[in-house]
C-alpha positions in Angstrom: 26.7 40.7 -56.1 23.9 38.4 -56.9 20.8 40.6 -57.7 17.8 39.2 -57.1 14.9 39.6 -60.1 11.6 38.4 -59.2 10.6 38.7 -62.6 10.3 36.6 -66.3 9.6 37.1 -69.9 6.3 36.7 -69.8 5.5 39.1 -66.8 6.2 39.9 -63.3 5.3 37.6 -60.3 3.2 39.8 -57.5 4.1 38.6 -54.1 0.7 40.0 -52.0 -0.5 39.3 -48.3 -3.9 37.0 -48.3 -6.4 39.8 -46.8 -7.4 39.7 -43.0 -10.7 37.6 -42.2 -13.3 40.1 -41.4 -14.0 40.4 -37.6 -17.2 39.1 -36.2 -19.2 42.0 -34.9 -20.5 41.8 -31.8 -24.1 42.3 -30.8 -25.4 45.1 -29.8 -25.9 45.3 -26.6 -29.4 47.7 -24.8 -29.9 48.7 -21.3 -34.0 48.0 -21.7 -34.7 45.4 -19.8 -37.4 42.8 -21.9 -41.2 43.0 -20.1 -42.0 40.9 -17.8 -45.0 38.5 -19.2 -48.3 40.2 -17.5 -50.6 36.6 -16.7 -54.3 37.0 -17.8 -55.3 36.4 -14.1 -53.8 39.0 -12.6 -56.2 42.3 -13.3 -54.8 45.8 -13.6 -55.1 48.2 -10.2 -58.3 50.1 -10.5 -58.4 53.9 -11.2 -58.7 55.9 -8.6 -62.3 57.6 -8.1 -63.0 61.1 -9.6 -62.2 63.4 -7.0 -66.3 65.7 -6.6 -66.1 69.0 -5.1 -68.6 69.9 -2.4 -71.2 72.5 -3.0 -70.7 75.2 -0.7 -72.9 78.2 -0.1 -71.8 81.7 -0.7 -74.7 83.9 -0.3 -77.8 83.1 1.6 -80.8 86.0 2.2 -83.7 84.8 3.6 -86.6 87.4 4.0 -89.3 87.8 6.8 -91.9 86.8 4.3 -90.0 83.5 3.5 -88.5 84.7 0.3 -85.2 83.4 -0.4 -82.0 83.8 -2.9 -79.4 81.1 -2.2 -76.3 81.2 -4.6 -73.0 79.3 -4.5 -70.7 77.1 -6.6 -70.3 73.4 -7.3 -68.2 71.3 -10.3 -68.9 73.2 -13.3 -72.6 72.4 -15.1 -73.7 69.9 -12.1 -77.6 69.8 -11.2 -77.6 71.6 -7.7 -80.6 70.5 -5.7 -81.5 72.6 -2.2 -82.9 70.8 0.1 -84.9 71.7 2.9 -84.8 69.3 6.2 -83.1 66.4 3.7 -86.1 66.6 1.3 -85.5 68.2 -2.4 -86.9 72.0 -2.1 -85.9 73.2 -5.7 -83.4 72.8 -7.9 -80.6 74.9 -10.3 -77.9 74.5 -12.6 -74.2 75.5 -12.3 -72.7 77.0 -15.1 -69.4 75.8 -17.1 -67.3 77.8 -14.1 -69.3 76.1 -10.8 -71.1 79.2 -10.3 -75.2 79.2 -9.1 -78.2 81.0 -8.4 -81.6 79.6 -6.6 -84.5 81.0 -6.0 -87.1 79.1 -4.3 -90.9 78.9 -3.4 -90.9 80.9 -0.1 -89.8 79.2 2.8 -92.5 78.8 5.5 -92.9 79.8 9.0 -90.9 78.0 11.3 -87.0 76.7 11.1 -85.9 75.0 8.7 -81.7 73.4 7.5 -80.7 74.0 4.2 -78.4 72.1 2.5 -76.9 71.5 -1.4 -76.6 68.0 -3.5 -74.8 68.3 -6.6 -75.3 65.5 -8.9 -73.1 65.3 -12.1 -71.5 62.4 -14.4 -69.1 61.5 -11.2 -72.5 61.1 -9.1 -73.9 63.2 -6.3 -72.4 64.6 -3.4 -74.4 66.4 -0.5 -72.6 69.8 1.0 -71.0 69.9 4.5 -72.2 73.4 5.0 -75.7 73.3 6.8 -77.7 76.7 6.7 -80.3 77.1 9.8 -83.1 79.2 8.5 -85.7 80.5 11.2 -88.7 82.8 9.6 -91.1 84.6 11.8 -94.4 83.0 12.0 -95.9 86.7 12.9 -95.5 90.4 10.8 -92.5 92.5 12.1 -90.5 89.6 13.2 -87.2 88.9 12.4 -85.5 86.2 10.1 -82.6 84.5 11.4 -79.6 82.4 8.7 -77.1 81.1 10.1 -73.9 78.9 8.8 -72.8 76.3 9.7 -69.4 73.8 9.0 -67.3 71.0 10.5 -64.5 72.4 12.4 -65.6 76.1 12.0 -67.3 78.5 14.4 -71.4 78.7 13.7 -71.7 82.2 11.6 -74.8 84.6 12.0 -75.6 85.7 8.3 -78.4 87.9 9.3 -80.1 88.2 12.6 -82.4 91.3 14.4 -80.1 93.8 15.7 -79.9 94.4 19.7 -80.6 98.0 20.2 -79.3 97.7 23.3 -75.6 96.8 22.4 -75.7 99.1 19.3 -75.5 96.1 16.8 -73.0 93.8 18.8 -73.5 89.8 20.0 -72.5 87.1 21.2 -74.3 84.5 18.5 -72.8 81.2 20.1 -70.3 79.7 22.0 -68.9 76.4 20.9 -66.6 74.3 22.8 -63.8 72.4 20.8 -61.1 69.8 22.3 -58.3 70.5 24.9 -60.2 74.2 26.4 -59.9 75.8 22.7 -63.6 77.3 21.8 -65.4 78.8 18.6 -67.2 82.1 19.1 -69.4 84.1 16.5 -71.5 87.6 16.8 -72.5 90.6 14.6 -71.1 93.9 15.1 -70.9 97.5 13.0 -69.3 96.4 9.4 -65.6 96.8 9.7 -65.3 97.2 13.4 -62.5 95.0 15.3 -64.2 92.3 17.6 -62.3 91.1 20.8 -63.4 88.7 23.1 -62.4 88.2 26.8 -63.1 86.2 29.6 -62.8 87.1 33.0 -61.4 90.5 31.7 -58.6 88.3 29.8 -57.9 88.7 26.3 -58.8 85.4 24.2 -59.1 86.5 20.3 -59.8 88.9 18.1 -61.5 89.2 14.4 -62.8 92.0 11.8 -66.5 91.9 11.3 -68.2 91.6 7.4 -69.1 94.2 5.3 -72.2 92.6 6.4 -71.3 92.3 10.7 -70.9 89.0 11.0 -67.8 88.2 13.0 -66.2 84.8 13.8 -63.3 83.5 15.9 -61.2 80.5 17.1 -59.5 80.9 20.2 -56.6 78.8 21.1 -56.1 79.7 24.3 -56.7 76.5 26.7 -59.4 77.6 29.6 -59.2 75.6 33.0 -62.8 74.4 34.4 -65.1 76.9 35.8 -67.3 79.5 35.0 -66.4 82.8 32.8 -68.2 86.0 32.1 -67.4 86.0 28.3 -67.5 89.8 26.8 -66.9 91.2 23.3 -66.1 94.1 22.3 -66.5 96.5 19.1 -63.9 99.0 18.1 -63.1 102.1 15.8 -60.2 100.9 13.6 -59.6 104.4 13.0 -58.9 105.5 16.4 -59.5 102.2 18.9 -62.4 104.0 20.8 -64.9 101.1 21.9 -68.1 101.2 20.2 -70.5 98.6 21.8 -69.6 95.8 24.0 -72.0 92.6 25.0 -71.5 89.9 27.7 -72.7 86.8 27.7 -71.7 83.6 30.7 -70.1 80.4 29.6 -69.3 77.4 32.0 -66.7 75.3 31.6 -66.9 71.9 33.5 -64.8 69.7 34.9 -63.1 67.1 33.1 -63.7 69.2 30.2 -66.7 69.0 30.5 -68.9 72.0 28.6 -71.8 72.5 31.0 -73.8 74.0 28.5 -77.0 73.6 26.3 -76.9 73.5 22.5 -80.6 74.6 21.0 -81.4 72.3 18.5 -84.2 72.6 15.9 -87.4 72.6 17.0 -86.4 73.4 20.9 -88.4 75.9 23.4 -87.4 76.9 26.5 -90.1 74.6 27.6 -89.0 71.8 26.0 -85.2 72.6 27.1 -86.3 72.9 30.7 -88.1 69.6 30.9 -84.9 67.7 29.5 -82.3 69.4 31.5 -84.2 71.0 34.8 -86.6 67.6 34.6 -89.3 70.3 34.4 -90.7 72.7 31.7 -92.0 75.1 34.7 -88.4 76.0 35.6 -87.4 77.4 31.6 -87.4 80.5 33.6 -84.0 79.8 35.6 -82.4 79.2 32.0 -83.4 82.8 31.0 -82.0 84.2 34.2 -78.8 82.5 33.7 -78.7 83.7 29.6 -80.6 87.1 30.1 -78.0 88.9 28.1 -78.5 86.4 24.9 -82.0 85.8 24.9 -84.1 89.1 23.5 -87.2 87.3 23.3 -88.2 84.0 25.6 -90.1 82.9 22.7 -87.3 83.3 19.9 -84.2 81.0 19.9 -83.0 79.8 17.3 -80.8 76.4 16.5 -76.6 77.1 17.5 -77.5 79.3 20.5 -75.0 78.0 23.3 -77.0 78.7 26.5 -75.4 78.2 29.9 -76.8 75.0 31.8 -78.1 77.1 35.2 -77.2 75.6 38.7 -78.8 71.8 39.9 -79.4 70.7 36.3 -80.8 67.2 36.3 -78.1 65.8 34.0 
């Protein structure tokens, strides 16, 4: 047997393997996608504006002598201004939660619509809410305030009770789209309000703490006229309290044969624009005798019924 010695005298021979090449790494590879190059004429999209909240009123007393306390809230530390027919009538300051209080010079005799501009680091913004204001020009009258909003029935804040219905009204009637119809009142505090017409049930509300009562009623009326009549009830045991009545006509086409009073009107004046003459006022009493207290006291909202062979 032939053996096989890798080795000599002087030392042994090492037989190794020549070490692997080292593998080329690969890159690494990212799922960001590089940004697009923005050009210098193409400008960023603007920011969208500062979204302002509207001042709003929350409490409104207006006494016979003209004094008045308005309070409400607006974006927190704006300047509220309270304007009086469009023109600044004094001013106020919200505090760091929106909340204010104004009390102005006394309002004078006569009618007046109240509104709010907040102004602020944003800019200024004028209130959607309209307040109609009427103080008595004689002693022992009666104020009247009443609110007023887009898409809301006109509410009464304060007017002279109605001995007669035992503190209920019929404030105003205003027509909305399709037959559906806003109605507002006072009534005792905390009595339930319902409203007919023609003996048919259309709504029903609560009235205030302070008996002002307001209502939307959905139900679509067909042309023609309607004896409208609320009614005040005991939540306690549903006896009726007061009831009032008031007409409302209801034209065709869908058409509202009605008069709004706006500020500044008289029966006078109203007669001479619908009847063609101021004489006549008297046949717009007849045909609203159980809304009209006093010939020579309306007040802006009242919803009178147009009377029969109306000029226009």
């Amino acid at each position: 047997m032939v053996a096989v010695v890798a080795a000599v005298v002087a030392g042994y021979v090492l037989l190794t393997r020549p070490a692997p090449a080292p593998l080329a790494q690969a890159p690494l590879l990212s799922t960001q996608q590089p940004a697009a190059p923005v050009s210098p004429d193409i400008a960023p999209p603007p920011a969208a504006p500062p979204v302002v909240a509207l001042p709003t009123f929350d409490v409104v007393r207006v006494e016979p002598t003209g004094e008045t306390v308005v309070a409400g809230r607006a974006a927190p530390n704006a300047t509220i201004a309270l304007l009086s027919d469009g023109a600044k009538f004094a001013e106020g300051k919200a505090d760091g939660g929106g909340a204010f209080v104004i009390i102005p010079p006394a309002l004078p005799a006569g009618d007046h619509i109240l509104a709010l501009r907040a102004s602020g680091p944003e800019g200024a913004v004028t209130s959607a809410q309209t307040v109609a204001v009427d103080v008595p020009s004689r002693a022992g009258g009666q104020t009247l305030v009443a609110l007023a909003a887009p898409d809301e029935p006109t509410r009464v804040l304060n007017s002279a009770p109605n001995p007669a219905s035992a503190g209920l009204s019929i404030a105003s009637v205003e027509a909305g789209e399709n037959g559906a119809f806003f109605a507002s009142g006072t009534a005792p505090p905390g009595s339930a309000v319902r409203l007919f017409a023609n003996g048919s049930l259309l709504a029903g509300a609560t009235a205030g703490p302070d008996g002002a009562w307001s209502m939307k009623a959905d139900r679509k009326l067909v042309p023609g006229h309607y004896d409208m009549r609320a009614e005040a009830t005991s939540v306690s045991d549903g006896s009726v309290m007061a009831s009032a009545a008031a007409p409302f006509d209801y034209g065709p086409a869908g058409e509202v044969r009605s008069i709004t009073v706006e500020r500044g009107d008289n029966l006078w004046r109203i007669s001479r624009r619908i009847l063609g003459q101021g004489i006549r006022y008297t046949q717009i009493y007849q045909a609203n005798a159980g809304q009209i207290r006093d010939p020579d006291k309306i007040w802006p909202g009242q919803v009178f019924v147009a009377p029969k062979g109306e000029s226009k």
